[in-house]
N, CA, C and O of each residue as an XYZ file, in Angstrom:
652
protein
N     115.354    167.331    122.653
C     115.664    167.593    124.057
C     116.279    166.341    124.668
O     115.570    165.335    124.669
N     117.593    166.262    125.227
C     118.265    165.556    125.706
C     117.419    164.950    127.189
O     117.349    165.823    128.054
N     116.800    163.630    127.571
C     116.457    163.119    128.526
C     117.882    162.766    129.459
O     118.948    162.320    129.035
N     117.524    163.115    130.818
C     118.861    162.780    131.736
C     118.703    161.561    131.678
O     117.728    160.997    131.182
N     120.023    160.842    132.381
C     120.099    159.273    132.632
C     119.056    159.073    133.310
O     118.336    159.871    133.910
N     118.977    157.551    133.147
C     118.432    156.539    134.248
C     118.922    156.510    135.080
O     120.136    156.330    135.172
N     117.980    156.713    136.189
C     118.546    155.839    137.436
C     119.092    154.544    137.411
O     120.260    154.365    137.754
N     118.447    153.721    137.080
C     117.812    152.177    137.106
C     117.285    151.812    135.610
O     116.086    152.049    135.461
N     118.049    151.207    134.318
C     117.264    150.446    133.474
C     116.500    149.361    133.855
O     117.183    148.429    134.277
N     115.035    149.131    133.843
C     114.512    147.901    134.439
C     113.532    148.008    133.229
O     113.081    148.970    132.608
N     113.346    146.418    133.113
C     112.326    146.319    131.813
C     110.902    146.944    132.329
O     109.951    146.488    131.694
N     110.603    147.752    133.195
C     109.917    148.522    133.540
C     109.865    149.666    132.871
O     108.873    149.910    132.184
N     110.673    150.349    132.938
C     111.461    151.725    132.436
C     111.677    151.565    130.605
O     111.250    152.272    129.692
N     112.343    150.584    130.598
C     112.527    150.489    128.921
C     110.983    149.775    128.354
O     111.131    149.120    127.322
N     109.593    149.824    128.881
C     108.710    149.450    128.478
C     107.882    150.462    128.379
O     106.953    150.526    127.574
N     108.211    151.371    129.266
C     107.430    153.117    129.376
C     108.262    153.444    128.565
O     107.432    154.004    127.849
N     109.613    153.662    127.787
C     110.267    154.355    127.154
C     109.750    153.968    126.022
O     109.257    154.859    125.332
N     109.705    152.454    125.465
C     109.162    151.516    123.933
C     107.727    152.400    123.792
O     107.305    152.588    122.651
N     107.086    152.865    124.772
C     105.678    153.556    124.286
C     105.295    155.440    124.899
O     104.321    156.161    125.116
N     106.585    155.483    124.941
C     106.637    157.259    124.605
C     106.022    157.890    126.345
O     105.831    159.093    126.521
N     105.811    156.942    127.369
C     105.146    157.339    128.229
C     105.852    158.174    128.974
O     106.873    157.688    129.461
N     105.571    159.524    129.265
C     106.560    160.074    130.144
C     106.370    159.752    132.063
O     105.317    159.636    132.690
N     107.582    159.692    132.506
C     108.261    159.379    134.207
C     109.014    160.200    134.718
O     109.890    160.921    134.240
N     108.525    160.018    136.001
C     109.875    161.049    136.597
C     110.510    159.744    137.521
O     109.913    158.679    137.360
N     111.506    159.739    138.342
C     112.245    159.206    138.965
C     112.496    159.168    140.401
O     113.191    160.113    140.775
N     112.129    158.336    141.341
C     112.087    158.691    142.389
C     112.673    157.287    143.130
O     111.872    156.398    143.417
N     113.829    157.168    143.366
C     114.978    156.166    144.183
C     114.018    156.517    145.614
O     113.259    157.485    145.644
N     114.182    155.610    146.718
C     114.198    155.632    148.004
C     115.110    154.827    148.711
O     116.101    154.399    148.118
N     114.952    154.613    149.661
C     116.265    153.829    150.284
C     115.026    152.749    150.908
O     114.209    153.058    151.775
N     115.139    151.347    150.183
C     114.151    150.226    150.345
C     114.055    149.801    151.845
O     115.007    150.118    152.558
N     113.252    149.276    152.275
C     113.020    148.338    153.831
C     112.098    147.436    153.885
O     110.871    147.484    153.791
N     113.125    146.297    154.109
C     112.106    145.039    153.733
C     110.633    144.887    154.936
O     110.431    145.083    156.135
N     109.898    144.444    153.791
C     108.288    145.041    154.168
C     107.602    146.439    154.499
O     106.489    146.618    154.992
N     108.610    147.451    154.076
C     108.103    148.714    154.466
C     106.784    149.093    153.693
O     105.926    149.813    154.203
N     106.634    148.321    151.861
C     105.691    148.737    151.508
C     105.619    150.001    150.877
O     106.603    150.737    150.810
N     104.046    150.422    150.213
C     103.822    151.428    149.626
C     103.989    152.436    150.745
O     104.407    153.560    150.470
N     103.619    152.029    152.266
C     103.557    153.566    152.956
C     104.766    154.090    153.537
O     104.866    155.200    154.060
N     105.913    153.010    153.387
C     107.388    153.273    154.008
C     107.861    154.209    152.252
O     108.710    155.100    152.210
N     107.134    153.746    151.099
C     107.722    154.639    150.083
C     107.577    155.969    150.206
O     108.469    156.817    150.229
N     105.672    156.208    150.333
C     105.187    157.531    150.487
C     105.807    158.237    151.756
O     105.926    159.427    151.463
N     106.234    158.017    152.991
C     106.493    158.494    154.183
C     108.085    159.013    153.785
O     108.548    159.890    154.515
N     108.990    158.480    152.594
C     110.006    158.731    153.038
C     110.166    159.834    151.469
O     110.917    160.802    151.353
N     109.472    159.436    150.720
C     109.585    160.515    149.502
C     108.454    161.803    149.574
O     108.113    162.632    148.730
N     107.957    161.518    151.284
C     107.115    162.913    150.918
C     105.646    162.975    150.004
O     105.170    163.925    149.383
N     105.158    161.647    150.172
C     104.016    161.300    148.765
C     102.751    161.262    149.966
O     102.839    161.327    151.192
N     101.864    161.165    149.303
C     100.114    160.600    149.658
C     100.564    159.076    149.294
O     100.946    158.651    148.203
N     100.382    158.271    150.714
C     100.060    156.779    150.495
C      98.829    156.458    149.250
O      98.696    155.537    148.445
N      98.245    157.366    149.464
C      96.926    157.136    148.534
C      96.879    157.543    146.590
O      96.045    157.528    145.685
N      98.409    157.886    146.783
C      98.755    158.304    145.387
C      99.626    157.417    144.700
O      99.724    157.488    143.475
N     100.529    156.251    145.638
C     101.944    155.434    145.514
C     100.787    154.590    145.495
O     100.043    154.621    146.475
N     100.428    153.572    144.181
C     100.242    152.206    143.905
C     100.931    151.250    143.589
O     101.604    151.138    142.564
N     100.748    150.124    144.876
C     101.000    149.241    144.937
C     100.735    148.200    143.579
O      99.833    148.329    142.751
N     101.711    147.219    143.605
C     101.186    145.852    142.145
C     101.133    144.749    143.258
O     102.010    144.600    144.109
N     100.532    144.351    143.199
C      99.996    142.870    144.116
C     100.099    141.684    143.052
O      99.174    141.783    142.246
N     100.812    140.750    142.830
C     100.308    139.443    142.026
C      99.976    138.525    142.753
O     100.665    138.034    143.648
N      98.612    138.134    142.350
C      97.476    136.923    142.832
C      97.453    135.893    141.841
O      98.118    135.878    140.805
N      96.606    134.999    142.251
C      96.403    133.958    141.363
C      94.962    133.275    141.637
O      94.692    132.771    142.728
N      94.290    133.297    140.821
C      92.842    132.471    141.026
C      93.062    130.941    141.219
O      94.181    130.429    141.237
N      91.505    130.033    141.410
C      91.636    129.385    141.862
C      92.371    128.214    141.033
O      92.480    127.068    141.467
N      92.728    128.528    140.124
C      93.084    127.533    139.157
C      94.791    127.932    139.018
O      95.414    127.169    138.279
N      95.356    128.728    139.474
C      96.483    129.511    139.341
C      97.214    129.922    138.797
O      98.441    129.897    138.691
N      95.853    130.649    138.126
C      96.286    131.603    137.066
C      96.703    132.621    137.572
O      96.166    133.111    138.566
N      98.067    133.294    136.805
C      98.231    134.799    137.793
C      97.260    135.865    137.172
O      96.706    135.825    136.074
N      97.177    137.031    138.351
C      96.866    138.193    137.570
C      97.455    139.291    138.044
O      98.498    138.870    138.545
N      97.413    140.419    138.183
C      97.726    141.948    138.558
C      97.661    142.966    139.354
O      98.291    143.883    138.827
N      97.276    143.246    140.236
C      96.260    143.917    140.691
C      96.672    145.161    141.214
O      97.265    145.063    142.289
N      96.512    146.454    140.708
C      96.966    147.915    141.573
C      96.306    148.520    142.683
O      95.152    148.922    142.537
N      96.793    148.614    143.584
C      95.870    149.452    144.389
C      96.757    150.805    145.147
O      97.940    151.148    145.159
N      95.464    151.344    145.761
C      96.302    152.368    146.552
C      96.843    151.662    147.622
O      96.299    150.724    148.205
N      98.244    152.284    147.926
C      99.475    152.297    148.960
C      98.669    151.903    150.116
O      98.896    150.937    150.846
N      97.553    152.872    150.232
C      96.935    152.840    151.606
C      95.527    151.681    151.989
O      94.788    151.690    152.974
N      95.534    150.811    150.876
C      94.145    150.603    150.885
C      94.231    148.735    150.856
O      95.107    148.611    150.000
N      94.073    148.128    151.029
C      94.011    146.489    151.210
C      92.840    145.904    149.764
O      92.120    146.723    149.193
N      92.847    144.943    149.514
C      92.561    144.009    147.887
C      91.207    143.350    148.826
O      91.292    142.371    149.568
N      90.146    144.051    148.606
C      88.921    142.820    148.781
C      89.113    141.742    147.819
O      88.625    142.017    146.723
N      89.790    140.367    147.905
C      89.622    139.044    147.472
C      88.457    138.690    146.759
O      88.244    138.314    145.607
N      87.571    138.971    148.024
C      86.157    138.360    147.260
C      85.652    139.214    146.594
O      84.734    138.531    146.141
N      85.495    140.285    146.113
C      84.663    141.547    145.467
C      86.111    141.500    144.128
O      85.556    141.729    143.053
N      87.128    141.363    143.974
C      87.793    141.256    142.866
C      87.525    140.059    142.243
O      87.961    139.924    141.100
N      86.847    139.079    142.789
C      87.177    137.618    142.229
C      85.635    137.706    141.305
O      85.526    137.374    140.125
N      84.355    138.315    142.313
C      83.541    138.414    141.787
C      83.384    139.551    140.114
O      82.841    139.325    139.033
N      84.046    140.585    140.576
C      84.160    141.480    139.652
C      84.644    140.727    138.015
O      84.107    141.035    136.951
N      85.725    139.742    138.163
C      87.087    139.131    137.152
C      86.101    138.080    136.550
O      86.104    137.950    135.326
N      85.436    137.480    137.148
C      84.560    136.501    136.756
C      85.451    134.596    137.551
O      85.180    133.427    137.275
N      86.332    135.110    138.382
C      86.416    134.048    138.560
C      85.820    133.574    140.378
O      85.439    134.440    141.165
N      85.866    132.064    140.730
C      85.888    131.524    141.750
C      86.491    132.427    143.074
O      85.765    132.752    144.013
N      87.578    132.688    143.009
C      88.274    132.786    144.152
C      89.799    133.817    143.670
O      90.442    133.842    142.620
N      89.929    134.436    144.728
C      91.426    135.031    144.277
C      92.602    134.926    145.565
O      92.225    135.010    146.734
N      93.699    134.780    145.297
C      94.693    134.823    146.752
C      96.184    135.504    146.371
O      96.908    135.133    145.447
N      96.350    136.165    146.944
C      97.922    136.512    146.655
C      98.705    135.315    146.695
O      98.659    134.468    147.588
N      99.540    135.293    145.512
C     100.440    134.470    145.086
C     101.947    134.420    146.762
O     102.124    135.230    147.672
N     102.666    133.108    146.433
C     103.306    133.164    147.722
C     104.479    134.142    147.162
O     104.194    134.588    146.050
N     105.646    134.549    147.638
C     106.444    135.161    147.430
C     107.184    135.256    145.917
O     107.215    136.163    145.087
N     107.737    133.970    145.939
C     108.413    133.447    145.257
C     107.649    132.934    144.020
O     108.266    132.602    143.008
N     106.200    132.865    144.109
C     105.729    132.305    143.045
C     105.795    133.427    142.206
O     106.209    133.396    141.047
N     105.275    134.683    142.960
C     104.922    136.186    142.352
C     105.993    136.661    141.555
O     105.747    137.219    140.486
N     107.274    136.485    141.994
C     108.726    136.502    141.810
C     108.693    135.803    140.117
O     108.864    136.339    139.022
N     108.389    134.364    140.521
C     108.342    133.729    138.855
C     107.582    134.545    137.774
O     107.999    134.874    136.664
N     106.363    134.800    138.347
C     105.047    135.331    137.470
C     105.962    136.487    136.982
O     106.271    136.564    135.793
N     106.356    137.305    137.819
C     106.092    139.063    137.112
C     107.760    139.089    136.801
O     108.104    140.052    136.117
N     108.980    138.041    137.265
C     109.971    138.648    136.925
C     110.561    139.701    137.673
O     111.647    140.214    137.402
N     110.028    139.926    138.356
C     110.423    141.288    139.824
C     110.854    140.426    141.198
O     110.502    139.252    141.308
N     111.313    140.819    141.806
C     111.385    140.530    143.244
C     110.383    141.228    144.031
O     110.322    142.457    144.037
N     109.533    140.426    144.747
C     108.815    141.043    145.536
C     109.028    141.650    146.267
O     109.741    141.180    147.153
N     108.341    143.791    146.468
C     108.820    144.712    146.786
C     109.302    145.677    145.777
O     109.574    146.856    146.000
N     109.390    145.008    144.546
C     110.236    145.765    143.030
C     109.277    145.683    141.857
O     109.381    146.117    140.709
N     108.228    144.946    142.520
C     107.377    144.500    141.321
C     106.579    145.719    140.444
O     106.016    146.582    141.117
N     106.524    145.800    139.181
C     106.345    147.008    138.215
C     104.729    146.405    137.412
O     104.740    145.239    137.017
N     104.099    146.807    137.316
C     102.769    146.137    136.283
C     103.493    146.107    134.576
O     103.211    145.239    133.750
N     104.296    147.070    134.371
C     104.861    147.521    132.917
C     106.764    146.298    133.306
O     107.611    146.166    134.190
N     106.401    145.705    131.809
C     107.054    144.944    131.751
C     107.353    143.580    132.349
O     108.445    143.054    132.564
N     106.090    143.122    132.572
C     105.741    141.768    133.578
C     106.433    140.633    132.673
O     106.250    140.692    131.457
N     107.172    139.665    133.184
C     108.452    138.558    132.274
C     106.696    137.980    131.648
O     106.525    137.902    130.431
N     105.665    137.664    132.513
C     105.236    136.441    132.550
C     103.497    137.322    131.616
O     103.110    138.243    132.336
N     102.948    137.224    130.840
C     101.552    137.588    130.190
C     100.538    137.776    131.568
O     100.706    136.920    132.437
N      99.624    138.704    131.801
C      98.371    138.375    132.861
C      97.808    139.770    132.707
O      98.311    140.824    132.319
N      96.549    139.425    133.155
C      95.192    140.130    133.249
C      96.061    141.241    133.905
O      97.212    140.835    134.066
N      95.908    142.264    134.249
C      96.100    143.865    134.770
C      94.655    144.319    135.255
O      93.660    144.489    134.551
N      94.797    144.490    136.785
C      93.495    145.279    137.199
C      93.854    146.590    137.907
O      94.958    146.883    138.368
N      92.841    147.262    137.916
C      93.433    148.703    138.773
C      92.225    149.223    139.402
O      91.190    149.390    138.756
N      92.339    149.502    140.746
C      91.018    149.850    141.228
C      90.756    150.999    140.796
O      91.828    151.539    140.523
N      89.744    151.793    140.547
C      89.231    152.334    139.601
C      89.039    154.175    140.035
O      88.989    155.202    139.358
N      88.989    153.931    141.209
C      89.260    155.210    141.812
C      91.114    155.758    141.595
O      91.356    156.951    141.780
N      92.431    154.677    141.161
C      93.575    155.204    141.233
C      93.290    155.989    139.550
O      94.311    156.445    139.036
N      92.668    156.058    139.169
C      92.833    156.235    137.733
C      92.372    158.018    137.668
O      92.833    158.852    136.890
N      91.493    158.201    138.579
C      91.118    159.806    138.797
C      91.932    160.653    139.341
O      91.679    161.856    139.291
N      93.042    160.178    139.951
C      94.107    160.904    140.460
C      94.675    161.517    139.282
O      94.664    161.227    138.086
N      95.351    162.779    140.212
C      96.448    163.345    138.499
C      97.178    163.128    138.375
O      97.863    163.637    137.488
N      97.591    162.223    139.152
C      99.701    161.784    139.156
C      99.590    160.365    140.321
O      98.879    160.371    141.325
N     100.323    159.417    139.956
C     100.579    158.167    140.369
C     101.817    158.249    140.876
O     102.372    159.320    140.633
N     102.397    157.517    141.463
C     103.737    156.878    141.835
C     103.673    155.543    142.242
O     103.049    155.147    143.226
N     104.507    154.666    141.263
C     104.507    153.105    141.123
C     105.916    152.403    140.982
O     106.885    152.983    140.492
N     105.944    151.246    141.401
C     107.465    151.214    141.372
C     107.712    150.655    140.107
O     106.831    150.063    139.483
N     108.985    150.825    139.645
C     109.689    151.682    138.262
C     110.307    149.692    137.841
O     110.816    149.238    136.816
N     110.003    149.126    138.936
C     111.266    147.183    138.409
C     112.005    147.178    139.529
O     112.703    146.165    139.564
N     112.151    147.886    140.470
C     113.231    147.135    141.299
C     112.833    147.922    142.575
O     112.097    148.908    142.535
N     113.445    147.348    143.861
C     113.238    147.627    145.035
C     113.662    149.142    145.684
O     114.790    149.290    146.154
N     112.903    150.001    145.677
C     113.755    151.390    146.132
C     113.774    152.204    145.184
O     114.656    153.014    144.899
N     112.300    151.898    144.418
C     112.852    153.145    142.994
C     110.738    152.835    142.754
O     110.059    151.808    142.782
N     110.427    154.148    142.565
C     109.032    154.639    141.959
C     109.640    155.456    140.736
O     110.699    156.066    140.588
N     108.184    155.143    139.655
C     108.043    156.126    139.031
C     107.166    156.878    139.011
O     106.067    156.347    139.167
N     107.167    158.350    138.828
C     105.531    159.109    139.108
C     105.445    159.038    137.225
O     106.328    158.905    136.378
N     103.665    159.229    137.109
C     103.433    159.250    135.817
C     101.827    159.483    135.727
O     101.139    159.415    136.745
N     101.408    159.692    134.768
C      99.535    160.155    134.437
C      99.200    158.869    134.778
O      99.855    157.920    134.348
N      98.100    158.704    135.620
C      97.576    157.347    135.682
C      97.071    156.634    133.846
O      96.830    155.450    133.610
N      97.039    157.744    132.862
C      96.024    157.425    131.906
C      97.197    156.202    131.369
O      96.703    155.361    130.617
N      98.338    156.073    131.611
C      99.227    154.744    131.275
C      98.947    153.630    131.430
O      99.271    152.716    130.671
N      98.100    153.497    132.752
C      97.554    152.143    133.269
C      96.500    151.612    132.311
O      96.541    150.417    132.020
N      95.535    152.418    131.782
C      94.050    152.466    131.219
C      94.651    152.552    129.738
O      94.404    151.709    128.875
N      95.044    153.089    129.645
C      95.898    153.427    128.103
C      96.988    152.257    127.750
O      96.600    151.103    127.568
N      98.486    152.642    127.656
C      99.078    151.295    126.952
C      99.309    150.163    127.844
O      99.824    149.222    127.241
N      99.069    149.916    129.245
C      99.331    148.877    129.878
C      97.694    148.171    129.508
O      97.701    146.940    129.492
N      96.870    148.576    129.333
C      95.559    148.096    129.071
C      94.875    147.474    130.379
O      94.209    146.451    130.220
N      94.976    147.936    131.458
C      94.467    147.826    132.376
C      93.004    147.992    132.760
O      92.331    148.893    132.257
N      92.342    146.861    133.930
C      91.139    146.778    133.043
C      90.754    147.435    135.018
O      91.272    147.097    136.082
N      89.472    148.602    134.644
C      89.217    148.752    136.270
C      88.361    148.328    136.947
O      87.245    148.162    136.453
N      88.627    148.000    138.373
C      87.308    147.380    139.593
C      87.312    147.968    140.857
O      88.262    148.439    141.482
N      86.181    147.885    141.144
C      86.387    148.238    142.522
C      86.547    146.693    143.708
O      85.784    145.738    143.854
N      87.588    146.956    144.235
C      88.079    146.048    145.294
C      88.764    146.747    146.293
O      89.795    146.224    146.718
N      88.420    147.776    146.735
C      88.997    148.538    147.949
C      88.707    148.480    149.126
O      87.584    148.973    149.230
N      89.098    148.136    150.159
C      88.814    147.829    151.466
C      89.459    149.371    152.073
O      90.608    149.622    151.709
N      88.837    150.286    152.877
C      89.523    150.832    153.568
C      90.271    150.549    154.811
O      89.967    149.642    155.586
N      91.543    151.592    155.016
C      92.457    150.790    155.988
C      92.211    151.947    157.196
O      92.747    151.815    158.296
């Protein structure tokens, strides 16, 4: 069966393709700082279904990963405790930029330039369908959450703050 084009090759996309994971495709028209809920609002999604990738860095600055729902904010301290480390902080823009190889706003957990821990709060994983962005700014992919837990090896916590 013939797969249609890509939208967008992003080592995102050719890293779900290297492990058979199936995606669907979903472009938006980007806005800087709009976020997971300017994605869900304009493709018609549950904020609570579009996960966000956050890159942090502990206190030593190390990076790590972190997914959450669109709608939901990163308890710091309840992830740091969970990871086993000191302290956690979102990385500054540009550092996040170095770490994952994305531009912040485009950032993908699949196909990160830079090695790091992968977390996922643990409730996105019970959903039946995800939407995450695909490597670049203005583009999700929907897919089984079991990708995150499965070949991205994502490890789960609870760090959810409601918004």
């Amino acid at each position: 069966m013939a797969r249609k084009a890509h939208v967008s090759e992003t080592p995102a996309t050719a890293w779900l393709k290297a492990r058979g994971v199936d995606f669907t495709e979903h472009p938006y028209e980007y806005l800087e700082h709009g976020g997971a809920q300017h994605s869900a609002s304009v493709l018609g999604l549950d904020p609570y279904a579009v996960v966000k990738t956050l890159i942090m860095q502990d206190e030593a600055a190390r990076p790590l990963a972190v997914l959450m729902h669109g709608n939901r904010t990163v308890s710091t301290k309840n992830l740091a405790r969970q990871v086993g480390v000191k302290s956690v902080e979102p990385c500054k823009p540009e550092v996040a930029n170095r770490h994952s190889g994305y531009l912040v706003g485009g950032t993908s957990p699949f196909g990160l330039k830079r090695a790091m821990p992968v977390f996922v709060e643990e409730t996105v994983l019970a959903l039946p369908r995800i939407w995450i962005n695909g490597g670049r700014r203005g583009y999700l992919v929907g897919l089984d959450p079991a990708a995150l837990s499965g070949p991205l090896g994502a490890r789960p916590v609870r760090c959810a703050l409601a918004e």
